[in-house]
N, C-alpha and C positions, 0 to 999 in steps of 0.2 A: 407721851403720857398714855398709860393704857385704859384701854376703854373709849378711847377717842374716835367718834364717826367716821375715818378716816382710815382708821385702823384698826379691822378688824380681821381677824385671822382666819380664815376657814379654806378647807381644800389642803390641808399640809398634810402630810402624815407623821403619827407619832416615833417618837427614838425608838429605835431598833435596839432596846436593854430591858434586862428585865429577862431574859431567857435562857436556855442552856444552849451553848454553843456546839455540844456533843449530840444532845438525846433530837436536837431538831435535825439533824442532819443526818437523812434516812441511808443516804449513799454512805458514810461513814461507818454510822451504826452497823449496817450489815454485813460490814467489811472486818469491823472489829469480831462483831459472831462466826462468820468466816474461819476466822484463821485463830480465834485463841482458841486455849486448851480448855476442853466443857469443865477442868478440877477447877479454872481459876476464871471464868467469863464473868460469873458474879459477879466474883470480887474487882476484877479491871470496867465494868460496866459502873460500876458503883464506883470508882476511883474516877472514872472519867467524866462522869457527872457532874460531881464533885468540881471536878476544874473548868467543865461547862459553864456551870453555872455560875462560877468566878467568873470566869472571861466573856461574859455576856452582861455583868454586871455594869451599870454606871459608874460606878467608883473605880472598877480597872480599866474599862473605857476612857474613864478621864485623865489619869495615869500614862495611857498609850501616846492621847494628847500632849500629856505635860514633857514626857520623855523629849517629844518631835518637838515641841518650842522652845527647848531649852535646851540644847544641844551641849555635850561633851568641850571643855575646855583645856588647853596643855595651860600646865605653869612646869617650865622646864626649869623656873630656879626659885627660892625660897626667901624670903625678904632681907637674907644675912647673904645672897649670894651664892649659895650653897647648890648644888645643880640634884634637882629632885627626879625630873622627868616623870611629875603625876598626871595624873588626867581626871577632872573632876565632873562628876553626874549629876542630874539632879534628884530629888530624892526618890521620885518616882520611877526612877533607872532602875533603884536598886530595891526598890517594894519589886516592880518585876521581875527581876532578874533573882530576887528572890524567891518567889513565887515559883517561877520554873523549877528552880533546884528543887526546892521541898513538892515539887509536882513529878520529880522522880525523871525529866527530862535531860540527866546525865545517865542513868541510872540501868540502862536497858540489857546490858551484858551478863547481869548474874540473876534476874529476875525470870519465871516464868511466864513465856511468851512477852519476853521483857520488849522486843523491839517492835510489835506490834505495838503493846497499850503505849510504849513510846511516842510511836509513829503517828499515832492516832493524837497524845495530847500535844507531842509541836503540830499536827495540824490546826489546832486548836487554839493553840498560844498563839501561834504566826496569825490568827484575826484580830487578837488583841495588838498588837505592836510589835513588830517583825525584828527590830532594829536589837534587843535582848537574845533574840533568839542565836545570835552567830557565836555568841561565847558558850550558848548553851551546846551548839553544834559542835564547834571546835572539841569543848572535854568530854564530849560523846564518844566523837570520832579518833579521841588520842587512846583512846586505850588498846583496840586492835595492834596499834605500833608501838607501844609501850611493851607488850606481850611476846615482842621480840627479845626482849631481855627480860628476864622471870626477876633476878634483882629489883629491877628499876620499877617491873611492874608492881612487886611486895609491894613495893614502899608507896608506890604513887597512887594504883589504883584503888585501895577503901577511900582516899580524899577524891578521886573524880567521879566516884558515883555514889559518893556523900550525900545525903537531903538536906544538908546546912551547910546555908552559903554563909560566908564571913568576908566581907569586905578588906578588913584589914592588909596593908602591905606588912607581913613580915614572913618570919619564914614559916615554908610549908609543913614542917614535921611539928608549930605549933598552932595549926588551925584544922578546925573540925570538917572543914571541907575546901575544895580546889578546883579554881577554875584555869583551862588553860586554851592558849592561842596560838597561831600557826604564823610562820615565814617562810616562804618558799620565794616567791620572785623578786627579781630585782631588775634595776632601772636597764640594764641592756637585754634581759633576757627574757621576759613578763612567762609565759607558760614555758617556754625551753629551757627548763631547770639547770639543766645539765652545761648551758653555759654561763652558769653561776659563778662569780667571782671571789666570791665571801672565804677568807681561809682559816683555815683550823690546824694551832701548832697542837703538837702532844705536849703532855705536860708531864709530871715527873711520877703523878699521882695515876697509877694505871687507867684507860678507860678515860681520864679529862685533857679538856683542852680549852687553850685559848683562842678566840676567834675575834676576826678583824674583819671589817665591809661593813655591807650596808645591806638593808631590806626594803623596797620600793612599795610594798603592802605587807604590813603588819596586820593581824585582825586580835582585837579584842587587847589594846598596849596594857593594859592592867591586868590580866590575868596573873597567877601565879607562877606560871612556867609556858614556855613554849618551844614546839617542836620547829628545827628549822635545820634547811640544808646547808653546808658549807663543804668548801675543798678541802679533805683532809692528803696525805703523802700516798695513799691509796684511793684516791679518787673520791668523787660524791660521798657525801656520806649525812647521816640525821644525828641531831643533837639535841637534848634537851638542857634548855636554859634556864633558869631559875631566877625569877624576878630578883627574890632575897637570898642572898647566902646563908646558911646554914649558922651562921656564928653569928644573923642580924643585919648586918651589911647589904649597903643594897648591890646587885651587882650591876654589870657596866650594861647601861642598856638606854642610850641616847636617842630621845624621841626629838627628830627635827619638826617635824609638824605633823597635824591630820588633816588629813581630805576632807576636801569639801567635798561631800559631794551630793548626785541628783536626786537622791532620796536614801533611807536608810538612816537618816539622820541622828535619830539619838545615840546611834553606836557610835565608835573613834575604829577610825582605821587609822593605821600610823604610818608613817618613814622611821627608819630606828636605823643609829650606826652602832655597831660592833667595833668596841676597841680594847681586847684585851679580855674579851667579856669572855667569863667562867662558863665552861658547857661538860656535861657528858655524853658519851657517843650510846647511841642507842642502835642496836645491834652491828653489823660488823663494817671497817671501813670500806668505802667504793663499792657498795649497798646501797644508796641511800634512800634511792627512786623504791627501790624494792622493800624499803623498811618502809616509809611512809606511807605506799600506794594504798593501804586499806582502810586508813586515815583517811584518805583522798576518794577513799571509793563510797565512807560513809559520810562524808560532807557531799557528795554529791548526789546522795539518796535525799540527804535534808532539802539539797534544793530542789530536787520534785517535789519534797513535802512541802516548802515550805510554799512555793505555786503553788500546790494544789489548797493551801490551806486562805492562800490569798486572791485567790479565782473564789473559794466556796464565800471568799466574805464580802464579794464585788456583789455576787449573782444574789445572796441574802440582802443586801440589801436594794439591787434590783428589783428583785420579785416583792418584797417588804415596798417600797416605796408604790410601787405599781398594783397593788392589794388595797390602797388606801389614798390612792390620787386617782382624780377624776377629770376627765375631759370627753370632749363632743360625745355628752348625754350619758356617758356610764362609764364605770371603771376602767382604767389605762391597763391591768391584767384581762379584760376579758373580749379587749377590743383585737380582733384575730393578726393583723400585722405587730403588734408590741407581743400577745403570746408568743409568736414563732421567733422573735428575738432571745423572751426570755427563753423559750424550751432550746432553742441553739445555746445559748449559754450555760444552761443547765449541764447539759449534753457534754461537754467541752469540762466540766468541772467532775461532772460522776463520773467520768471517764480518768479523769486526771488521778482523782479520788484512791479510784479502783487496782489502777497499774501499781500506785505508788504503795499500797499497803501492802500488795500480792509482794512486793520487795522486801518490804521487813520481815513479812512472813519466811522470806526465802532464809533470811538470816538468821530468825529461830529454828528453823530447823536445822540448817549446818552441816546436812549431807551434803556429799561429793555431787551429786546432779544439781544439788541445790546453787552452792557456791558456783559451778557453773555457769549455771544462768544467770545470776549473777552479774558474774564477768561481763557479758553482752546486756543485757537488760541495762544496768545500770547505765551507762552512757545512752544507750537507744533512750531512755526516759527521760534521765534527766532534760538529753540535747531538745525533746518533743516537749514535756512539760511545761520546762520553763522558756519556749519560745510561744508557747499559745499565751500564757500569762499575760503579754500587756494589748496585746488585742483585748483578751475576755475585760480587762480592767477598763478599758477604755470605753468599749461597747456598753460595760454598767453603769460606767459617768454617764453617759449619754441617753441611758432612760432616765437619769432624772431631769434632763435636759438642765438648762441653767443652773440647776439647784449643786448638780454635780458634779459643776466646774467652778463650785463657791467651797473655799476650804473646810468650812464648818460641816461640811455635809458627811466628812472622809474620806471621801472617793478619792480627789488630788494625793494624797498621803498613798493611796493604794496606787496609780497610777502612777506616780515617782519611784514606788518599791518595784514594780512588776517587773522592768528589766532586769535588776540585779542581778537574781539568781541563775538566767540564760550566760551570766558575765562572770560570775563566780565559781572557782573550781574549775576551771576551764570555760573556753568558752562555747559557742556552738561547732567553730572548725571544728576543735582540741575533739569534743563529745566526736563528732563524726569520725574519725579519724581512729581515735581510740575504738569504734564500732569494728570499723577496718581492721585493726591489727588483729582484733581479739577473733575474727573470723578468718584470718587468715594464718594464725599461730595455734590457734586454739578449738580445734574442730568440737572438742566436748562442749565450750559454750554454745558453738550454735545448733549440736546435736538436742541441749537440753531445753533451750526456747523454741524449734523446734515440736518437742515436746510436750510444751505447753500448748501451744498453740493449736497443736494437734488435736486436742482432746475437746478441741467443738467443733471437730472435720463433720462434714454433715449437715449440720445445724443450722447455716443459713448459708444461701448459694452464693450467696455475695462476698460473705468472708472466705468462701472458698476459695472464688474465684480472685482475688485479694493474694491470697497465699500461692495459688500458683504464680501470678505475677511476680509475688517478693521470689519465687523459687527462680523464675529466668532471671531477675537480677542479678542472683547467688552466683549463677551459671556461671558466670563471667565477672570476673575477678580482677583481668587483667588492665592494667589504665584504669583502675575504678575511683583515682583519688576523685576526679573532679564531680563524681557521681555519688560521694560520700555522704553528705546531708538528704541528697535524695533515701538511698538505703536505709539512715536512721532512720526517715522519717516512717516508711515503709513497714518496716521491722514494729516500732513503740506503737504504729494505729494496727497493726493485725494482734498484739497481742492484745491491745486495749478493745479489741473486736471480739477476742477468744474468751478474756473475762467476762465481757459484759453479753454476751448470747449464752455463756452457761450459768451466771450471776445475776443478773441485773433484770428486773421487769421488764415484762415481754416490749410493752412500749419503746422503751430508751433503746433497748438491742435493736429492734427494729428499726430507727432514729437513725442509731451510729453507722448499721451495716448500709442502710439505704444514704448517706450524705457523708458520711468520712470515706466509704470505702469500693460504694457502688457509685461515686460519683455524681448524686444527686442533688446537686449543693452549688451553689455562687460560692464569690470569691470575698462575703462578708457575711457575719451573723445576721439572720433574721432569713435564709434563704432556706430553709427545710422545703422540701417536698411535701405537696399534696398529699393527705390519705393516711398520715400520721398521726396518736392520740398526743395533741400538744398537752391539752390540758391537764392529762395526767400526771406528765414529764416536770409541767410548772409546778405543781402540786406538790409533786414530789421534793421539790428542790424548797419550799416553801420556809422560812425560817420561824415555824411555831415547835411549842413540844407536845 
């Protein structure tokens, strides 16, 4: 009964809605002014806004809930029998998954400074409800491999970076826009593609073929199309599948179940068998690995993004709960042990923030140094990004104490998602590993990070001395698998050292170089060094506009 002597509320703090999830987030902000083009900042500040202030809303907030309690459903056959293989959402799936699309989040390849204001609004989506965003990543990341065959791409590419999503299963050449999903591993092989089983006959119609097996993780089973590896007579090779045939027909595309699994919940990841199922080859046979890798290079940029964008929405609500709860005699933000938790957190998310945008940037520009760095960058971030994630997630359940190990709070939702993305796309080996190759096949990538990193030589003696350390690493090459996560890790905090002492308020550079890098730091959040402005760092990270 409310109003009862018993029950009276006080000491809570208010929801965290009602704000912009773009213009409050200073470390974002400045990243997007950073790197877009002064002809179109306007106009991408004013767009970004725009979907801030959606995704901070209550009404999308509750949406991101309903998505997570209502999880994806198979009906593999139809009440006459009839074998369908649909997968049904609930409505709130598809207002989000909406919503992205027409937010321009497939969209980044033909726009100006398109993978920046991209990059910026999935980090922004991924705080509303992450679980939409892997269909959004998937038809992002198809198009570079589409591009391999200029045909395939005519046709395909206006529907993947289409603003109108269309639910409907039928075929693609009669819907105004496309979403599509990836299959690469299978039950013996999980990352070592290459001993894929799945085979692929020619067919009479040049370019297609028939394909039989199985795929172990399917992402996103209702997309329109998906790209997937199979054994063709020349070896590996990439395929695009086509949910609906062309003539209406559905094609063969047997969903045995979805995973359950530890979070990510409102998406369907699927098992799907191949039997007979209509494909076309997407660039050439016993290629495959090399058709698809840049597919694979920009889903693995999302999942920096999508950590960094699910670290920025632990630490808001951190510092937001701690701005407005009180304990022994004044606020939980000003008491000096919870501030040096939150400015450690903070620290760990502008940082996350910073590397991750410097990447899309690399990709609007598209020179040859660029793409470079690239190469190395991308796995060094990803592997660093998305392993700090369920730490920072955990550590922000934990100021709210109780509160944020109660579901209603959100935090459990975020600390169920935080793993994923360190899992997806390879995982932290595969990231290390692929660091390795690319510095030992590919001297121009680590000439060109290198380079970056270069350009705050000086600046602080700690990141100096940081960079000579990574440089004896380099030295020695030999025997280096078992020292491969060491090296990424190495590599992603000097670059995240390099942006943020030529970027970042003097505060936080001084933060990161003095506890990531000069070693002034425990082995948990809340151990910064004496002598530090924390309060500015909190401040900073503050989720007001």
């Amino acid at each position: 009964m409310a109003g009862t002597p018993t029950h009276t509320v006080t000491n809570q703090p208010p929801p965290l809605v009602g704000h912009d999830l773009f213009t409050s987030d200073r470390a974002l902000v400045a990243a997007v002014e950073r790197h877009c083009g002064p002809d179109v900042l306007d106009e991408v500040r004013a767009e970004l806004s725009v979907l801030g202030r959606a995704a901070g809303s209550a009404q999308l907030q509750e949406w991101g809930v309903q998505a997570n309690e209502h999880p994806p459903r198979l009906r593999t056959h139809d009440r006459y029998g009839h074998r369908i293989d649909e997968v049904e959402f609930h409505p709130a799936w598809h207002r989000l998954l909406g919503k992205g699309v027409s937010a321009g989040l497939t969209a980044a390849w033909n726009r100006p400074s398109g993978h920046v204001r991209r990059a910026a609004g999935f980090l922004v989506w991924t705080q509303v409800e992450a679980g939409n965003c892997c269909p959004l990543s998937m038809t992002h990341a198809a198009v570079p491999a589409l591009r391999t065959d200029p045909g395939l791409a005519a046709e395909w590419e206006p529907r993947l970076t289409s603003t109108l999503y269309d639910r409907a299963l039928r075929p693609a050449a009669q819907k105004p826009g496309a979403l599509f999903g990836m299959g690469m591993t299978e039950k013996q092989g999980g990352s070592d593609v290459r001993a894929n089983t799945t085979e692929a006959r020619p067919l009479a119609e040049a370019g297609t073929y028939a394909l039989t097996g199985h795929k172990w993780f399917c992402s996103a089973p209702m997309s329109d199309g998906f790209l997937v590896l199979a054994q063709a007579p020349e070896g590996l090779t990439c395929f695009l599948v086509p949910r609906v045939l062309p003539d209406g027909a559905r094609n063969v595309f047997l969903i045995q179940r979805l995973k359950d699994k530890l979070g990510n919940r409102s998406n369907a990841s699927a098992e799907v068998e191949f039997a007979g199922t209509w494909a076309r080859r997407v660039g050439e046979e016993g290629r495959g690995v090399r058709t698809i890798i840049e597919m694979v290079a920009a889903t693995r940029l999302d999942c920096a993004l999508g950590s960094a964008g699910l670290m920025r929405q632990a630490v808001a609500q951190a510092i937001h709960h701690c701005t407005y709860r009180e304990a022994f005699g004044g606020r939980l933000l000003d008491k000096p042990l919870m501030r040096n938790v939150l400015a450690d957190l903070a620290l760990e998310s502008e940082a996350a923030t910073t590397l991750a945008l410097r990447l899309a940037a690399a990709y609007d520009d598209g020179g040859e140094q660029e793409r470079a760095f690239l190469r190395l960058a991308i796995p060094a971030a990803k592997y660093w990004i998305t392993k700090r994630c369920a730490p920072v997630a955990v550590e922000a359940a934990e100021c709210l104490g109780g509160n944020g190990y109660v579901e209603e709070s959100g935090l459990p939702r975020l600390v169920r998602e935080s793993p994923l993305n360190s899992v997806w796309e390879g995982a932290g080996n595969v990231q290390a590993l692929d660091v390795l190759r690319a510095l030992q096949r590919e001297p121009a990538a680590l000439d060109a990070c290198l380079t970056e990193i270069g350009r705050a030589h000086g600046a602080d003696h700690r990141l100096d001395r940081a960079v000579k350390d990574l440089f004896t690493e380099l030295a020695d090459l030999d025997a280096v698998e078992g020292r491969a996560r060491r090296l990424a890790e190495r590599l992603a905090l000097v670059l995240q050292g390099s942006l943020l002492v030529r970027h970042a308020p003097p505060e936080v550079a001084d933060a990161f170089c003095a506890a990531r890098l000069g070693g002034d730091h425990g082995a948990s959040f809340g151990t910064l060094p004496t002598g530090l402005d924390l309060k500015v760092m909190v401040e900073r990270a503050r989720p007001v506009s």
